[in-house]
C-alpha positions in Angstrom: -20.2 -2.8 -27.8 -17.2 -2.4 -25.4 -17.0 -0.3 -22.8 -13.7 0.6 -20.5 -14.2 2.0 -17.0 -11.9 2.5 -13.8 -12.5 0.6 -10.5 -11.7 2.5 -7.5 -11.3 1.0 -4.1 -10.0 -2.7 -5.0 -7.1 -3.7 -3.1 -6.8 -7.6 -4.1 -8.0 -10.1 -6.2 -10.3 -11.1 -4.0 -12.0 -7.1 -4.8 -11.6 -8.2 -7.9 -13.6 -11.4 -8.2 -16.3 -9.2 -6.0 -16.3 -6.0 -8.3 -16.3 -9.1 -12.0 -19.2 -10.8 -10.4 -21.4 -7.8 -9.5 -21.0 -6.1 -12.9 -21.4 -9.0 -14.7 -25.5 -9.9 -12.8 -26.7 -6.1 -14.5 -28.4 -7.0 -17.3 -27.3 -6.7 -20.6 -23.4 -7.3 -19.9 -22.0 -9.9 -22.1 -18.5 -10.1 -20.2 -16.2 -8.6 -17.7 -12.6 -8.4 -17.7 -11.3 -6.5 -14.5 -7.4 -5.7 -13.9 -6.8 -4.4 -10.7 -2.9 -3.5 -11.6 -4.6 -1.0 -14.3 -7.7 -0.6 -12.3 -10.0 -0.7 -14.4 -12.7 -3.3 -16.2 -13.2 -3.4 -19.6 -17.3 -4.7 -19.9 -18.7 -6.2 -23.4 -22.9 -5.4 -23.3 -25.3 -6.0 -25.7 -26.6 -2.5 -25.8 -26.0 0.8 -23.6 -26.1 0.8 -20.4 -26.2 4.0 -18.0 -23.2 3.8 -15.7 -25.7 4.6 -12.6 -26.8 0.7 -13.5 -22.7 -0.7 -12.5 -22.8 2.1 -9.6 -26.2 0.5 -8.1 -25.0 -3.1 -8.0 -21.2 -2.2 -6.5 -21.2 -2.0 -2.7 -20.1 1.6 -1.1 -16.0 0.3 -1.7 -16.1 0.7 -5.1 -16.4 3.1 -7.4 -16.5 3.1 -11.5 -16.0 5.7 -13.9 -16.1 5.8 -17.7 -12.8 6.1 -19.0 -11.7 9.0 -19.9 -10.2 9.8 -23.9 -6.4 11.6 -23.3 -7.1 15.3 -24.1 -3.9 17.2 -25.3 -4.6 20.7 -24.0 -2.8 23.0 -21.3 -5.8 23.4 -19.7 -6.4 19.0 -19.2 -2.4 18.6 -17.6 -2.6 21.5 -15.1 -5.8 20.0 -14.1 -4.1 16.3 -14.0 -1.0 17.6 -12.2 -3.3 19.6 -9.9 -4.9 16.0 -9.2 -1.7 14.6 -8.9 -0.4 17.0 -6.1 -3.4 16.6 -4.1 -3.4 13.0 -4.0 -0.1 13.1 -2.8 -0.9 15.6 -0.2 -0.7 12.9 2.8 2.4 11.7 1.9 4.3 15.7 1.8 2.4 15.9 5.2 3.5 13.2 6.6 7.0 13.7 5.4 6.4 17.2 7.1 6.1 16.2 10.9 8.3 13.5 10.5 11.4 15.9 9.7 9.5 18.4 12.4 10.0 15.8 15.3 13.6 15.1 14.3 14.4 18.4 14.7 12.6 19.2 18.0 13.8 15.9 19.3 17.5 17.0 18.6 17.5 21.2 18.4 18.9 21.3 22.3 22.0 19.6 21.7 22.3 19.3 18.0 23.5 16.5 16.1 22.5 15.7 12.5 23.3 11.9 12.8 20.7 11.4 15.6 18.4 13.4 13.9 18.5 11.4 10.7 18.2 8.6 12.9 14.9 9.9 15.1 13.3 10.3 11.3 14.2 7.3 10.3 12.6 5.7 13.3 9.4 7.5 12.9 9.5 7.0 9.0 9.2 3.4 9.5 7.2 3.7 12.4 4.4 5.9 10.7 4.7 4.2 7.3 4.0 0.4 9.0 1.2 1.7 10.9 -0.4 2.3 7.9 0.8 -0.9 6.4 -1.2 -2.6 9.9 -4.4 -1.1 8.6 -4.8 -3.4 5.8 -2.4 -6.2 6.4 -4.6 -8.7 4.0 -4.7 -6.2 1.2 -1.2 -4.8 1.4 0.8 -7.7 -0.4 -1.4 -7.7 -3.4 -0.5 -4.2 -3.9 2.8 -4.0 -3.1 4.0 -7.1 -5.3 2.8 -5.3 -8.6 5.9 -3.2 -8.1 8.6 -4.6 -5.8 10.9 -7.7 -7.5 11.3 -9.3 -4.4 7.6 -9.4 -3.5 6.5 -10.5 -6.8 9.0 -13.8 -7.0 8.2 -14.4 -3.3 4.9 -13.5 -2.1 5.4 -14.1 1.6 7.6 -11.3 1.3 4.9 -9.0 1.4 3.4 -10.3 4.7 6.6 -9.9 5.8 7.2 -6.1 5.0 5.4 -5.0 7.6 6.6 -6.6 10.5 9.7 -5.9 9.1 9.1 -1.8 8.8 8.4 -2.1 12.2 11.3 -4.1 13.7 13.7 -1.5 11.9 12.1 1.2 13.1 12.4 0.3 16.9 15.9 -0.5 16.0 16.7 2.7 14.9 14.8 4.6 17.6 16.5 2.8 20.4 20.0 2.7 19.0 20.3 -1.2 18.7 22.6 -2.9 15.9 21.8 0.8 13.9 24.2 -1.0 11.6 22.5 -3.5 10.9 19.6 -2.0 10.4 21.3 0.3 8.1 22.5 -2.5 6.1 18.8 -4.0 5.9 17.8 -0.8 5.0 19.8 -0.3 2.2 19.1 -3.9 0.9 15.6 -3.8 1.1 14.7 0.1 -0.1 17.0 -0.7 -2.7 15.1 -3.4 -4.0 11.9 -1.2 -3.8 13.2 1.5 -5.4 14.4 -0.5 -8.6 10.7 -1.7 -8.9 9.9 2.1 -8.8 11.8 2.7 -10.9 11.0 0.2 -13.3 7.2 1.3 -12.8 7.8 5.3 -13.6 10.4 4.0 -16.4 7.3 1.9 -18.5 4.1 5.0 -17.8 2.2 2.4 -15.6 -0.3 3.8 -13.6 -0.8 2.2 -10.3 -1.1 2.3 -6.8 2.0 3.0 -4.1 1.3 0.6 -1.1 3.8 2.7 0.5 1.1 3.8 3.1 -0.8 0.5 2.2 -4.1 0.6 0.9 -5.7 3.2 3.5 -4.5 5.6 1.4 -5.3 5.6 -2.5 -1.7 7.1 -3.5 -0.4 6.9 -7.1 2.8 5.4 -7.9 4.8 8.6 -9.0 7.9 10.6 -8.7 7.5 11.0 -5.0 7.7 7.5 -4.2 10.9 7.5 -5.7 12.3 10.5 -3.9 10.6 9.2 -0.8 12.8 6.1 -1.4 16.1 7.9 -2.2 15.6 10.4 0.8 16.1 7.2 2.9 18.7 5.3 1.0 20.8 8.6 1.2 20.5 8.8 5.1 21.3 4.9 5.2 24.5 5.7 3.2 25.6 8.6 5.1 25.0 6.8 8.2 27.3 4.2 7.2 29.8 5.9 5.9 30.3 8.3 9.0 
């Protein structure tokens, strides 16, 4: 019999040789077949076997869950969309005191250029400290969605530093055009992969605040994208 199950808490493929080779010593498992893009492993075993058996032999990273069968009901998608919304809740906060600094940076002499500015200093500030956390297992997950990072992986070791060096660019008013410019160039490459990703119902993760944070690729990485390509535009354009 066949059984399919979600992984939680693999960031590379390295997780996933880990997560394959532990499920596969339990006894009674024909064969594993894990996907960490879907997250999930799909295990062929000779007879049932309790899912507290795969939870015993999987160190404290990872978690697995049976799969669950799409439920058509009212009830089932407030519940998802509730689930949705409060993974999502970091992100919303963040976004939260990074506009709240702009503005108390800039409310004494007012001026809605440097505020856009200040946030997007701190946005690429915040967002690459994150990045920092996991710099190993932040290019696996970020090349499942950006076309840049997919047809050259050192792209993704890369992004990082690169978040970072804009951000101090922005913050202390060095070549803010060309920062701008780099801004647009690289967003915009992001956001078509985004896009791409809403555009074909795949469900995976946003490495948009790395891997510390186990964020699903939604609408509000594209907004989160457009919010900044808007301010890149307007600041170019001024």
């Amino acid at each position: 019999m066949k059984h399919l199950y979600t992984i939680t808490g693999m960031t590379c493929e390295g997780c996933v040789a880990s997560v394959k080779e532990k499920l596969s010593r339990v006894d009674g498992v024909s064969d594993v077949s894990v996907n960490l893009e879907t997250s999930t492993a799909q295990i062929l075993m000779e007879r049932h076997i309790p899912i507290e058996d795969f939870n015993a032999v999987l160190s404290d990273k990872y978690g697995i869950h049976e799969k669950e069968r799409e439920i058509v009901s009212t009830v089932g998608e407030m519940m998802g969309e509730k689930s949705k919304w409060a993974q999502l809740r970091p992100l919303f906060l963040i976004f939260t005191y990074l506009f709240a600094a702009s503005i108390l940076l800039n409310y004494k002499d007012w001026n809605l250029g440097e505020a856009m500015l200040d946030f997007m200093g701190l946005f690429y500030i915040v967002f690459s400290f994150f990045k920092f956390l996991d710099l190993k297992g932040f290019p696996e997950s970020f090349r499942m969605y950006d076309p840049l990072a997919k047809v050259l992986p050192a792209y993704g070791w890369v992004y990082p530093f690169l978040e970072l060096g804009l951000g101090l660019l922005f913050l202390m008013r060095f070549q803010v055009t060309m920062a701008l410019i780099i801004t647009v160039v690289i967003l915009g490459i992001t956001t078509i992969g985004v896009t791409k990703t809403l555009l074909d119902k795949r469900s995976i993760r946003c490495a948009c605040l790395g891997t510390a944070l186990n964020l699903p690729m939604t609408e509000a990485t594209f907004i989160e994208n457009t919010i900044m390509l808007v301010m890149a535009f307007w600041m170019l354009l001024m």
